[in-house]
C-alpha positions in Angstrom: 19.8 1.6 -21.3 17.1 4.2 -19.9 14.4 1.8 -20.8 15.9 -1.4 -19.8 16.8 0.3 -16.2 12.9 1.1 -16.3 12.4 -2.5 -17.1 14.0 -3.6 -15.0 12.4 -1.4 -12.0 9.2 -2.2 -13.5 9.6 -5.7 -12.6 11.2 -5.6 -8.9 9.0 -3.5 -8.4 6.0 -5.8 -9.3 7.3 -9.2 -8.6 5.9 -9.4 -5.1 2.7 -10.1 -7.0 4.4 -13.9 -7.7 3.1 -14.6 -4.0 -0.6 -14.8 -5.1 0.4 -17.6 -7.2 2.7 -18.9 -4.9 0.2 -18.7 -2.2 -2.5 -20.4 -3.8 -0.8 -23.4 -4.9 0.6 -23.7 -1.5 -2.8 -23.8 -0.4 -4.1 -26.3 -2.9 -1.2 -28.8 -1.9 -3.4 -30.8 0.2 -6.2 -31.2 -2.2 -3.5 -31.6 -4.8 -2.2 -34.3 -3.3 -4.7 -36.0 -2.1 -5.8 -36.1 -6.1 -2.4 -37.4 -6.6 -3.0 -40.0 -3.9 -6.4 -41.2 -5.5 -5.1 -41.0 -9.5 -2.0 -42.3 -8.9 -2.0 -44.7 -6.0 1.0 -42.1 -4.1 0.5 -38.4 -3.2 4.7 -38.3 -4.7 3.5 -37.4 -7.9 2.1 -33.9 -6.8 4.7 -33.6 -4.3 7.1 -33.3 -7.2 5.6 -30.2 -8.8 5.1 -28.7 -4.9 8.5 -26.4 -5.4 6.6 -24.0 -8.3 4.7 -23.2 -5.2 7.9 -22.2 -2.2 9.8 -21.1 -5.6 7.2 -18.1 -6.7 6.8 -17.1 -2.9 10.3 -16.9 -2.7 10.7 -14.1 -5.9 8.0 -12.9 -4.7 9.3 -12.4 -1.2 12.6 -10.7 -3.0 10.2 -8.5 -4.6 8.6 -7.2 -1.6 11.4 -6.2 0.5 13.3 -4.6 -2.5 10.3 -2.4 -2.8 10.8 -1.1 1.0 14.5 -2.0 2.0 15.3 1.3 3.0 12.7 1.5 5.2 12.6 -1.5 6.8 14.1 -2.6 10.4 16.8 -4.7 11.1 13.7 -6.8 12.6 11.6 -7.4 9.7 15.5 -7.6 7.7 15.9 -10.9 9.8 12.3 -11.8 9.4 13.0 -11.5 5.5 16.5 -13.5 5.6 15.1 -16.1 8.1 12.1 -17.1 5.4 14.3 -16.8 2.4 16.7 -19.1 3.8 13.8 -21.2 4.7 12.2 -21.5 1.4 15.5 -22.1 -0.4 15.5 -25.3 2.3 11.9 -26.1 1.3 13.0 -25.8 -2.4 16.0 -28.1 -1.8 14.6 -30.3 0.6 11.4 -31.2 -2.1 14.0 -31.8 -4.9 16.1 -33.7 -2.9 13.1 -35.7 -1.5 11.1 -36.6 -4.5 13.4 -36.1 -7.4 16.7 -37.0 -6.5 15.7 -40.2 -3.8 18.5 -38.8 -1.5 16.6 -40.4 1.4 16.5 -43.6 0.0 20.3 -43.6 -0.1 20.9 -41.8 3.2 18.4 -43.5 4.8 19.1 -42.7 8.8 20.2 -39.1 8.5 17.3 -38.3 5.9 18.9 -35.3 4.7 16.2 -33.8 2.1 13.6 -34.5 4.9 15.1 -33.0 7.5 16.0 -29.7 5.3 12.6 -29.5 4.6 10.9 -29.6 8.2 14.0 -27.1 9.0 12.7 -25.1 6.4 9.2 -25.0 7.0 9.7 -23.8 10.6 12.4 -21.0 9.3 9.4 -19.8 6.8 6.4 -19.9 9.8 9.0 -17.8 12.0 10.4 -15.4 9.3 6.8 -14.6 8.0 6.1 -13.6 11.6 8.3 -11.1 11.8 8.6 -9.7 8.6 4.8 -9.2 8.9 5.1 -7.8 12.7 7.8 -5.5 11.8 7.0 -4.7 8.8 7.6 -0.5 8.5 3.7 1.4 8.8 5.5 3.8 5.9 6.4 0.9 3.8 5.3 -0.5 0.9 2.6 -3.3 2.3 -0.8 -2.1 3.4 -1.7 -2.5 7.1 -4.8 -4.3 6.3 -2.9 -6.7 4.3 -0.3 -7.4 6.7 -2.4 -8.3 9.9 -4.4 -11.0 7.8 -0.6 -12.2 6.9 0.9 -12.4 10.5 -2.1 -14.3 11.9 -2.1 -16.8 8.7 1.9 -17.3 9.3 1.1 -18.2 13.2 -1.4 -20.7 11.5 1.5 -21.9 9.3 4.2 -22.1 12.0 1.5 -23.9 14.7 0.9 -26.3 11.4 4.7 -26.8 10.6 5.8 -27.6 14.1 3.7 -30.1 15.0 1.0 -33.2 13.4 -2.4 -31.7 14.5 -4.1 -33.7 11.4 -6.9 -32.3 9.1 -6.9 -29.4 12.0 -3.2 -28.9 11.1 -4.1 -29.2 7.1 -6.8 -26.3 7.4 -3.9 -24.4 9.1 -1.2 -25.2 6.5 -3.8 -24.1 3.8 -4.1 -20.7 5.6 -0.7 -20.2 5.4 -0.4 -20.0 1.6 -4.4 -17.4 1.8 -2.4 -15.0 3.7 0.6 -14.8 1.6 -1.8 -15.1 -1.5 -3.8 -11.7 0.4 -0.5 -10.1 1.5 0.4 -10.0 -2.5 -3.9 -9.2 -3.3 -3.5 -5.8 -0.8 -0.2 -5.0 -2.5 -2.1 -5.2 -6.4 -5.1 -3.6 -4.9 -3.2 -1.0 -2.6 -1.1 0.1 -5.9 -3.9 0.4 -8.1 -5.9 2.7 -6.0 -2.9 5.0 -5.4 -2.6 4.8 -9.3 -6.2 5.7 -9.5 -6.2 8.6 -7.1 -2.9 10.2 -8.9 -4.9 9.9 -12.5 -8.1 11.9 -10.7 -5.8 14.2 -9.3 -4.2 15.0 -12.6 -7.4 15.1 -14.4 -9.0 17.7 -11.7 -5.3 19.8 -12.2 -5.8 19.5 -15.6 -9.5 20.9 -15.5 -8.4 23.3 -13.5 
């Protein structure tokens, strides 16, 4: 039990580190689908496999907070449950739009569509404010979170309205600064790591 509790900390502790991936593929989706678009003759066919992308952010995302839930605000706690809940409508939203056809059935109320605009705009507002009020204490790196807030502006901006390729080079900003915001985590824990082994060796010499 003592290991599988260690386990088990291990990986909540570390699974914020599934927003790299999460971010990257969220910022090859355009180029991903415009491959799609050219192989294929529809950019659907990338569009399908687009939810591995909102799905890793949102563990991810679960990953972070757990790591600093104590410390954080009941600002940067709404932050957090406003982009969950809007990448769980991304998620559902996708399947619903390109696997399950809902939209072809319910063809005026476009339900799967509409979750996932709603969605999008929940993630560019709840990024901003878990980034903003995020705790200086906590466990994300000032200089990782600054490069985050600005990139989720860029991402909400993107989300709320058609600004075309402008819009695109926003919307692939989005998913560099959640890819960084996990990159500063990694980097962040390795140097503490680092500096504790030193320390121990120079006690050790000592």
């Amino acid at each position: 039990m003592k290991v599988l509790r260690r386990l088990l900390g291990f990986l909540v502790r570390w699974a914020g580190l599934l927003v790299v991936p999460g971010g990257v593929l969220w910022t090859l989706s355009p180029i991903g689908a415009s491959i799609s678009e050219t192989a294929f003759g529809t950019p659907n066919v990338f569009w399908k496999l687009f939810p591995s992308a909102p799905l890793l952010i949102l563990v991810g995302l679960v990953g972070l907070q757990a790591r600093q839930w104590g410390r954080s605000g009941l600002l940067q706690k709404i932050g957090f449950a406003l982009a969950l809940l809007g990448l769980v409508l991304i998620i559902a939203g996708g399947t619903g739009l390109f696997w399950l056809g809902l939209d072809d059935t319910f063809i005026m109320t476009a339900p799967a569509y509409r979750a996932f605009r709603l969605g999008l705009l929940l993630l560019g507002a709840g990024s901003i404010l878990f980034g903003v009020a995020a705790p200086r204490d906590g466990a994300l790196p000032t200089w990782g979170l600054l490069p985050f807030v600005v990139a989720s502006l860029c991402g909400l901006i993107s989300f709320a309205t058609d600004l075309g390729s402008f819009g695109t080079v926003l919307w692939m900003l989005f998913g560099l600064g959640w890819a960084w915001l996990g990159l500063s985590l990694a980097v962040d824990g390795f140097l503490s790591w680092w500096a504790g082994r030193s320390a121990r060796g120079a006690a050790a010499e000592g």
